[in-house]
C-alpha positions, 0 to 999 in steps of 0.5 A: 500500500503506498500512501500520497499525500494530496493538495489538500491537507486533510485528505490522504490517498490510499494506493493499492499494491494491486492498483488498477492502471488507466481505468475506463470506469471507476466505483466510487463509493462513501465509507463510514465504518463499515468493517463488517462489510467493506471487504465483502463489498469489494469482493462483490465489486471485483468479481462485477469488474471481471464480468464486465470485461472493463479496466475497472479501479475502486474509490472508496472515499472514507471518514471511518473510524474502525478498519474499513480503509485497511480492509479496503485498500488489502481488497484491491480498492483505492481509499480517499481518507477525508474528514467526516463532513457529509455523504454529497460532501464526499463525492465533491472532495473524490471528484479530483481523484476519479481517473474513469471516464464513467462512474458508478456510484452506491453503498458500500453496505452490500445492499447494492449488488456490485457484482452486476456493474455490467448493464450500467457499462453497457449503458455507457458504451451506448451513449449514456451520461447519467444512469439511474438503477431502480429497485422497482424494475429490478426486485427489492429483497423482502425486508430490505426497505421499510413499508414507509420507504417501499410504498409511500416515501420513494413513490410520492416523491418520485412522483412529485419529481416527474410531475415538476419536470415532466420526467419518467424515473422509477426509483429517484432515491436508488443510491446505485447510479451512475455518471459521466465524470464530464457530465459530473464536471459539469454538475457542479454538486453543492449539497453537502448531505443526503439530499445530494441525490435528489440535486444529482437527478434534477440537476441531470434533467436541467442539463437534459443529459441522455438518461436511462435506467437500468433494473437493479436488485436490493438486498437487506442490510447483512446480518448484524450491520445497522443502516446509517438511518436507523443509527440517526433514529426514527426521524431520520427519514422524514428528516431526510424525505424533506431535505429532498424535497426542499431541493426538488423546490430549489432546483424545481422553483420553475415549476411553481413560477413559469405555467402559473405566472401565465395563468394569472397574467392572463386571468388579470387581463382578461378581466382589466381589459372589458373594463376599459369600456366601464363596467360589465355585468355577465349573467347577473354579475356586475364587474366594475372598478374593484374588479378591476383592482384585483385583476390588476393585482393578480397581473402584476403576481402573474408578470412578477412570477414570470420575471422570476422564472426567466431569471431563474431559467437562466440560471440554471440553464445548462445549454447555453441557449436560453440566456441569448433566446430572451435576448432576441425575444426582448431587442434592447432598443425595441425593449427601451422603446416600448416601455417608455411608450407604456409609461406614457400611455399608462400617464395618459390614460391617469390624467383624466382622474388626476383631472377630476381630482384637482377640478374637484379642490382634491377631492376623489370623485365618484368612481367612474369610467376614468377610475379603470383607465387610471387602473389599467394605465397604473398596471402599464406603468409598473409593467414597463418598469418591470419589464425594463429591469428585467431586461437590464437583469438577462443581459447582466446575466449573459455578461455575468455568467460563464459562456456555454456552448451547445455542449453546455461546457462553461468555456469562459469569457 
């Protein structure tokens, strides 16, 4: 065993005497004491290597206090010794190191059989980035996941996930999965927790990266070994379950901003606009200025929604196509223009009410047809306004943020 010291002072790699040279693939797996189980994992994970007929090498990234990485490293298997600061925390600091150009990642409990890593390479080799397993096409061994996670947790928020993003995973929180190390590159994880996961899966849908799932079988914790879960206590999973869905809001916002956004915009207008002409009765119903307030409110929610939502599309766009598409939708000239035309139009169309109110010793008069003209151009003034700093924030955004090309690879400005 030779070890290296690293960059970073408080990771130390541990090297096999048997280690794997120019791996195309690599295993990278989180550790914590897992003694009991390490040294069959990497058994299973050589004999999966063999079978797949690919230079494969073991990356056991490790916080342990007991003998896992001693078992580990006599196994065959790369170790990254690293402080113990969070399972997402792990897979960022075991990034540097990965030499494959793919990655398979998992538990290093044996819950995940490691000795079929063949369907995942093969998946590669046909084009895959990103390579979910799943439990449900797969089989789950009988007791090996609690009735809450099997039937209620796993589907509702794999359900939740496919509903924002109109996305068709099985298993969301199937910890066997792999991975593209460009594609991981280009991911740039944040979570520092469990909820790492759910980030990896949504972020792959934002980058619309070649996706497919692969059927996988889960096994019940070995006899004597106690899941990370259970040692954390009864709350663990719903602390866990809402970590994960806090990120499937994060990263899902769109989801709440974009189609609702329209909605209102849309609804507001639908009823300013009649009103224009003074007030409307439908079927009983008698419209008039009040009416015509709210519709104004549930606009400016609707435009302030979508602002929100480009911004925020922009962010997290990966491709590199929406940022210069907003551009050419909204012309900086025409952009300038039109709002300033709005402002005026939306003044003119307040000047007969701030008319009557000065003629009437300022003294608001009785509500009248240039009540709702003043409310409809109020709307045309905050509208522009909104529209112009918008506009303004997109073309910060294109200076700011790094240049991508179609490949989504930041290259820089």
């Amino acid at each position: 065993m030779l070890i290296q010291q690293t960059h970073d002072p408080e990771l130390t790699l541990l090297v096999p005497d048997n280690d794997v040279p120019d791996p195309e693939v690599t295993i990278l797996v989180p550790s914590l004491n897992e003694e009991l189980t390490i040294g069959m994992f990497v058994d299973w994970c050589q004999q999966g290597i063999a079978a797949s007929g690919a230079r494969v090498e073991i990356l056991i990234v490790d916080s342990s206090t007991d003998r896992t990485p001693d078992i580990a490293c006599a196994g065959g298997a790369r170790v990254l010794r690293t402080p113990k600061r969070g399972l997402g925390r792990a897979y960022i600091d075991a990034i540097p190191f990965v030499r494959g150009k793919f990655i398979i990642m998992g538990d290093a409990d044996c819950t995940y059989d490691f000795r079929e890593i063949k369907p995942f390479i093969d998946a590669f080799h046909n084009g895959a980035e990103f390579v979910m397993g799943s439990r449900f096409k797969g089989s789950i061994q009988e007791n090996a996941m609690p009735p809450l996670h099997r039937y209620f947790g796993t589907p509702l928020t794999t359900w939740i996930l496919n509903r924002m993003f109109s996305s068709r995973f099985s298993d969301i929180h199937c910890g066997m999965r792999g991975i593209s190390l460009d594609a991981l590159h280009r991911m740039d994880l944040r979570s520092q927790g469990w909820e790492y996961a759910s980030e990896m899966v949504l972020k792959s849908v934002h980058m619309e990266l070649r996706t497919t799932e692969v059927p996988i079988h889960f096994l019940k914790d070995p006899e004597g070994r106690l899941s990370h879960m259970k040692r954390r206590g009864w709350m663990e999973p719903w602390r866990a379950g809402w970590r994960n869905l806090q990120a499937m809001f994060v990263y899902g916002f769109d989801f709440f901003l974009f189609r609702p956004g329209i909605l209102l915009l849309a609804l507001g207008l639908l009823v300013m606009l009649p009103l224009l002409g003074g007030p409307v009765s439908v079927g009983g119903i008698h419209f008039s200025a009040n009416a015509m307030l709210f519709a104004m409110a549930l606009a400016i929610l609707g435009q302030s929604m979508l602002a929100s939502a480009i911004i925020g599309r922009i962010i997290f766009d990966y491709s590199g196509r929406v940022q210069p598409g907003f551009e050419r939708l909204f012309p900086y000239n025409v952009t300038i223009w039109g709002t300033m035309i709005a402002i005026i139009v939306g003044a003119l169309l307040a000047t007969p009410l701030i008319s009557s109110y000065v003629n009437a010793g300022y003294i608001l008069p009785t509500i009248g047809i240039e009540t709702n003209w003043a409310v409809f151009g109020l709307w045309l003034i905050i509208t522009a306004f909104q529209v112009f700093i918008s506009g303004l924030m997109v073309r910060a955004l294109g200076v700011m943020l790094p240049v991508k090309q179609n490949d989504g690879v930041p290259k820089g400005r």
